[in-house]
C-alpha positions in Angstrom: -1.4 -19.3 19.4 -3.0 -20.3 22.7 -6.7 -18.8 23.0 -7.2 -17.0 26.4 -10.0 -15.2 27.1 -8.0 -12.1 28.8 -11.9 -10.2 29.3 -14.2 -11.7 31.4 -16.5 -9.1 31.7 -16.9 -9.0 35.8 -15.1 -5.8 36.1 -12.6 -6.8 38.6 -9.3 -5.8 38.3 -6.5 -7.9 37.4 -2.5 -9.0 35.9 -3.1 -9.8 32.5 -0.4 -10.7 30.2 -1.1 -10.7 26.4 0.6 -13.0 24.0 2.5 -12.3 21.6 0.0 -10.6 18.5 0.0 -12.2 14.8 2.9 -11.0 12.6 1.1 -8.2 10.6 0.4 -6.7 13.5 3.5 -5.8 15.6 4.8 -2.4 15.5 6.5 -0.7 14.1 5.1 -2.0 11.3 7.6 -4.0 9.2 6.6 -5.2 5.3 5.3 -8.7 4.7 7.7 -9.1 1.6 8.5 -12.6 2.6 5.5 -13.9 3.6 3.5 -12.7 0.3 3.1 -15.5 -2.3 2.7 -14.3 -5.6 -0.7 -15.9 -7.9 0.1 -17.2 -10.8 0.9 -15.3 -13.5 1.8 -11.6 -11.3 5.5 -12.5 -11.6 5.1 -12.2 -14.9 3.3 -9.1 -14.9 5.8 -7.7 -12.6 8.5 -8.4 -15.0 6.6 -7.1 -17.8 6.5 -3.8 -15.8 10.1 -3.3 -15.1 11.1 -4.3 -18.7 8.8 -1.9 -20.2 9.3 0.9 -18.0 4.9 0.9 -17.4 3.0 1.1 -14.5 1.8 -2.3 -13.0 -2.5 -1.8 -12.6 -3.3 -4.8 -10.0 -7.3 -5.3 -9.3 -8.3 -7.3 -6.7 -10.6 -7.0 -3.8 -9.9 -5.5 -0.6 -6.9 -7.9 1.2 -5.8 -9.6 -1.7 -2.2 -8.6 -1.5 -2.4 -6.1 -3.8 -0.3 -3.1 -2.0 2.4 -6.0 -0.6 3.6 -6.7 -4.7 5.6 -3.6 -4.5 7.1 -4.2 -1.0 8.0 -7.9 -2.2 9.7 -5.9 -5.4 11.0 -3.4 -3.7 13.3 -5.8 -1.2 14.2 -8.0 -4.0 15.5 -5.6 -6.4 16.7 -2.9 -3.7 15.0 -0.5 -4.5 15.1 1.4 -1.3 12.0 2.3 1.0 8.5 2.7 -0.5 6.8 5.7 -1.8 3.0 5.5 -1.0 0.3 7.8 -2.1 -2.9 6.4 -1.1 -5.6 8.0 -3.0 -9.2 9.7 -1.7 -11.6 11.5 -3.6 -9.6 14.5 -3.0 -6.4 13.3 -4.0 -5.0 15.9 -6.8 -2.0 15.4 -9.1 -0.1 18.6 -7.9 -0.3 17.0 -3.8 1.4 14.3 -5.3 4.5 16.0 -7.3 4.7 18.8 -4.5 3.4 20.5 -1.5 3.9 24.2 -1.4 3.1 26.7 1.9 2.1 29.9 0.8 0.4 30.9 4.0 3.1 29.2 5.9 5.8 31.9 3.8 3.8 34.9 4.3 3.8 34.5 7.7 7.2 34.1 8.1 8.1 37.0 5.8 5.0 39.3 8.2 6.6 38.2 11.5 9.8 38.8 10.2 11.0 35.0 11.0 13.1 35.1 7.9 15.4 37.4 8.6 15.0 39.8 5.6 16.0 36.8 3.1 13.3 35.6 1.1 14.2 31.7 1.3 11.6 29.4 -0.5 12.8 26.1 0.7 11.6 25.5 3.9 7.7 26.1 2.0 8.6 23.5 -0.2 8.2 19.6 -0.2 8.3 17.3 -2.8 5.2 15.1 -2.2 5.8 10.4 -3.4 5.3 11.0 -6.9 7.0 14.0 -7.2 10.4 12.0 -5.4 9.9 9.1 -7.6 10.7 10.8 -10.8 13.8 12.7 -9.0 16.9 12.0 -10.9 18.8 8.5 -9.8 20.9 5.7 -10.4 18.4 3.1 -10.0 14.5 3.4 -9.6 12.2 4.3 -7.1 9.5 2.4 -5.8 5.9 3.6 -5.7 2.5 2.5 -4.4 -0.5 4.4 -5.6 -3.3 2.7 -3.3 -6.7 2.6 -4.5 -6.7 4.2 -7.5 -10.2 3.9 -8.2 -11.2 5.9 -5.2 -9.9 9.4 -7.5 -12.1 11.9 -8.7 -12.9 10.9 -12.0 -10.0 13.3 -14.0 -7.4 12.0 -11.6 -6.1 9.2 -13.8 -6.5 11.5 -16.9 -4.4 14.1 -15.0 -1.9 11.1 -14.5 -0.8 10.7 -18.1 1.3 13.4 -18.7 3.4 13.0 -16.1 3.8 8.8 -16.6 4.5 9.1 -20.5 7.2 12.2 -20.0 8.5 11.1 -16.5 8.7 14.9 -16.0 7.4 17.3 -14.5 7.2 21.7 -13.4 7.1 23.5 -9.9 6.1 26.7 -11.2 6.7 28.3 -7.7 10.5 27.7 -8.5 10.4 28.2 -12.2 9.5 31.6 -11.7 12.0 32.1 -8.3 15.2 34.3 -8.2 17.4 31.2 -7.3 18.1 29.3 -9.8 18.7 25.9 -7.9 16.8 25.0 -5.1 17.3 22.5 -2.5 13.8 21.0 -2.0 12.8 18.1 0.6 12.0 14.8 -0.2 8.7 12.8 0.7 9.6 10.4 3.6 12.5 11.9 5.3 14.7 15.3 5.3 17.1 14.5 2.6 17.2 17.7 -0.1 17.6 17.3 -3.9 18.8 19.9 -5.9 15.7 21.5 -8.3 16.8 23.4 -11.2 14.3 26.1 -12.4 11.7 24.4 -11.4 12.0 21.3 -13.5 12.4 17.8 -12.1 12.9 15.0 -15.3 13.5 11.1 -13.9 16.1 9.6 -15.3 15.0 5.9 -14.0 11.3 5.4 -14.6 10.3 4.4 -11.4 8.8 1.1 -10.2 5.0 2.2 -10.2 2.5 -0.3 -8.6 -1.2 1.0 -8.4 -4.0 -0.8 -7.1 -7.9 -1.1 -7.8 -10.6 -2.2 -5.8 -12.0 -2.8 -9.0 -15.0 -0.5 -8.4 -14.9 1.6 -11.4 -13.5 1.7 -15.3 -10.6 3.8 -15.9 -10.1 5.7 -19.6 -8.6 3.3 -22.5 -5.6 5.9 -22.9 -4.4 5.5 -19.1 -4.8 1.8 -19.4 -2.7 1.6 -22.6 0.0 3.0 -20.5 -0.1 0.2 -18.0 0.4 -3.3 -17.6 -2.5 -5.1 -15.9 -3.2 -8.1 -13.8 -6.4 -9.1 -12.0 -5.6 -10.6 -8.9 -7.3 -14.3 -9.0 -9.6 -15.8 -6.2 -7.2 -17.7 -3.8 -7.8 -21.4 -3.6 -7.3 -23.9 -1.1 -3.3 -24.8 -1.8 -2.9 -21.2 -2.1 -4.4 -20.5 1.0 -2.3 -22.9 2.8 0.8 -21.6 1.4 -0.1 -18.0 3.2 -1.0 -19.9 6.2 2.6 -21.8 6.6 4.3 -18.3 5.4 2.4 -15.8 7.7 2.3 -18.2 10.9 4.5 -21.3 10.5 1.4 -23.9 10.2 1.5 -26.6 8.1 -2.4 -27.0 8.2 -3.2 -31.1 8.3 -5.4 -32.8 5.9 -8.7 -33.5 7.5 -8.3 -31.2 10.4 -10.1 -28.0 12.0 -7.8 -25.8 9.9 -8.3 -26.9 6.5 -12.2 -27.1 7.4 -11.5 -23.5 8.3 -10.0 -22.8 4.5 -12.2 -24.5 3.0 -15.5 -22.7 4.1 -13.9 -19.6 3.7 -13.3 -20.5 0.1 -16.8 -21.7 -0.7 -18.0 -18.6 0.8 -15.7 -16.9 -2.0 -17.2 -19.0 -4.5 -20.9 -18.4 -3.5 -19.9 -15.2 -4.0 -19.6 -13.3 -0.5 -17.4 -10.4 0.5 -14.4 -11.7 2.2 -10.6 -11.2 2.4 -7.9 -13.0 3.0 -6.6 -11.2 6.2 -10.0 -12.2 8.0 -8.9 -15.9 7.2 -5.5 -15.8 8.6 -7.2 -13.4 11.9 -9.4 -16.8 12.3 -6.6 -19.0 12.0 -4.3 -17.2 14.3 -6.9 -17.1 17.0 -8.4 -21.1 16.2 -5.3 -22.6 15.4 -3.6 -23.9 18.7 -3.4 -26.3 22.0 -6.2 -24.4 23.6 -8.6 -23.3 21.0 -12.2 -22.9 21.8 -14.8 -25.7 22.1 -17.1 -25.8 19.0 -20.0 -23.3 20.7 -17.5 -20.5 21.5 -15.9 -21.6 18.1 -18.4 -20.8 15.8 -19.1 -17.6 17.1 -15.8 -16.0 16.6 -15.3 -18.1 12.9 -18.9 -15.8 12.4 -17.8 -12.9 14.2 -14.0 -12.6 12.1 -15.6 -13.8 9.3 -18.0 -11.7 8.9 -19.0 -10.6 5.0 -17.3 -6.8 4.3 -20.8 -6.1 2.5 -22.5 -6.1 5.8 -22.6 -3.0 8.4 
């Protein structure tokens, strides 16, 4: 791009127009399947996955790529449109296979919204997880996102359901109707729920990721395949570069002075990801870029350590 500094800070008012912003940032937000260059040796892992019918564990830290292996999968094998749970300390199991009103029904039923028919369905919603493992031809596609960040019986909680690929909505096990259309996670397509019970009939594509900041229980990771995302080098780096922004970087120049700091910073050990690097090189990379004062105070500012406040 061209630098331009559209703020000057004078307060006066005036036509600005903005370039065009860096590829991961236009919206809607479209995935980054073919820009993402797989490390060495996550093909294989990915492969190991879908033959074994596991869950793929990537570690890495924050901005490795982790969450975009799924999206890269997903469009290669069509798979159809992601499923993403991303985790918090609340996260439980049940949100995950299915979201049930009860509040929302019994006010219906006291305002009398329901016309006298005691309909279930519109209470019910089957939450990523719980679509995953809906019956299909092919699989689904899942992202559990930071995986670590669970209360510590979340991943426990989780083996049940992975090793049986099945799983109970008691809410309709116990309901008069025998079938019951219930909404999917992501749209307002139905699928058909007999007593209750959902069972998969395609393991689905499962992809969860770890910041790496805790240990998970030896029974949930013998039911997954794992891969530690490795620290990107140099010829890495530029691969992302040309991929995300269509710059070959030059040997000896600003770029490639710009990599290779950032991956010495990696190897002295500070808190960095790769999204930072490509911010930097978006914004330094061009006809215009700034002059080396005003230049080393945005490589500082955008590459700033994620350890810091």
């Amino acid at each position: 791009m061209t630098w331009s500094p559209y703020y000057t800070g004078d307060g006066v008012p005036r036509d600005v127009e903005l370039a065009p912003p860096p590829p991961w940032r236009t919206f809607p937000r479209r995935p980054m399947a073919r820009e993402f260059q797989p490390p060495p040796g996550l093909v294989e892992s990915v492969n190991a996955a879908l033959h074994l019918r596991r869950p793929l564990l990537v570690t890495g830290p924050a901005g490795s790529g982790k969450s975009t292996v799924v999206e890269q999968v997903a469009g290669e094998l069509k798979l159809g449109a992601v499923l993403r749970w991303h985790i918090t300390s609340r996260s439980t199991l049940t949100d995950a296979l299915y979201r049930y009103d009860a509040l929302g029904r019994i006010h219906a039923q006291r305002l009398g919204l329901s016309d006298g028919v005691d309909d279930i369905a519109p209470f019910l919603q089957l939450g990523p997880l719980g679509t995953a493992l809906l019956p299909a031809d092919r699989p689904r596609a899942l992202l559990i996102d930071e995986v670590d960040k669970s209360d510590l019986d979340l991943p426990s909680d989780l083996l049940d359901v992975l090793e049986r690929g099945e799983y109970e909505i008691p809410e309709l096990a116990r309901y008069k109707d025998d079938v019951v259309e219930v909404r999917q996670w992501g749209d307002d397509e139905r699928h058909p729920v007999e007593r209750g019970r959902v069972r998969c009939t395609q393991f689905p594509f499962i992809v969860m990721t770890s910041n790496g900041e805790r240990d998970f229980p030896a029974a949930f990771l013998r039911r997954c395949v794992r891969y530690t995302m490795p620290p990107p080098d140099v010829p890495l780096l530029r691969r992302m570069i040309l991929a995300h922004l269509s710059i070959d970087i030059e040997d000896g120049g600003p770029v490639l002075e710009l990599v290779e700091e950032f991956v010495s910073r990696l190897d002295r050990g500070d808190s960095l990801a790769v999204d930072q690097l490509l911010n930097a090189v978006h914004v330094l990379a061009g006809d215009a870029a700034p002059d080396d004062g005003r230049r080393r105070q945005l490589v500082d500012l955008l590459l700033r350590e994620l350890s810091r406040a």
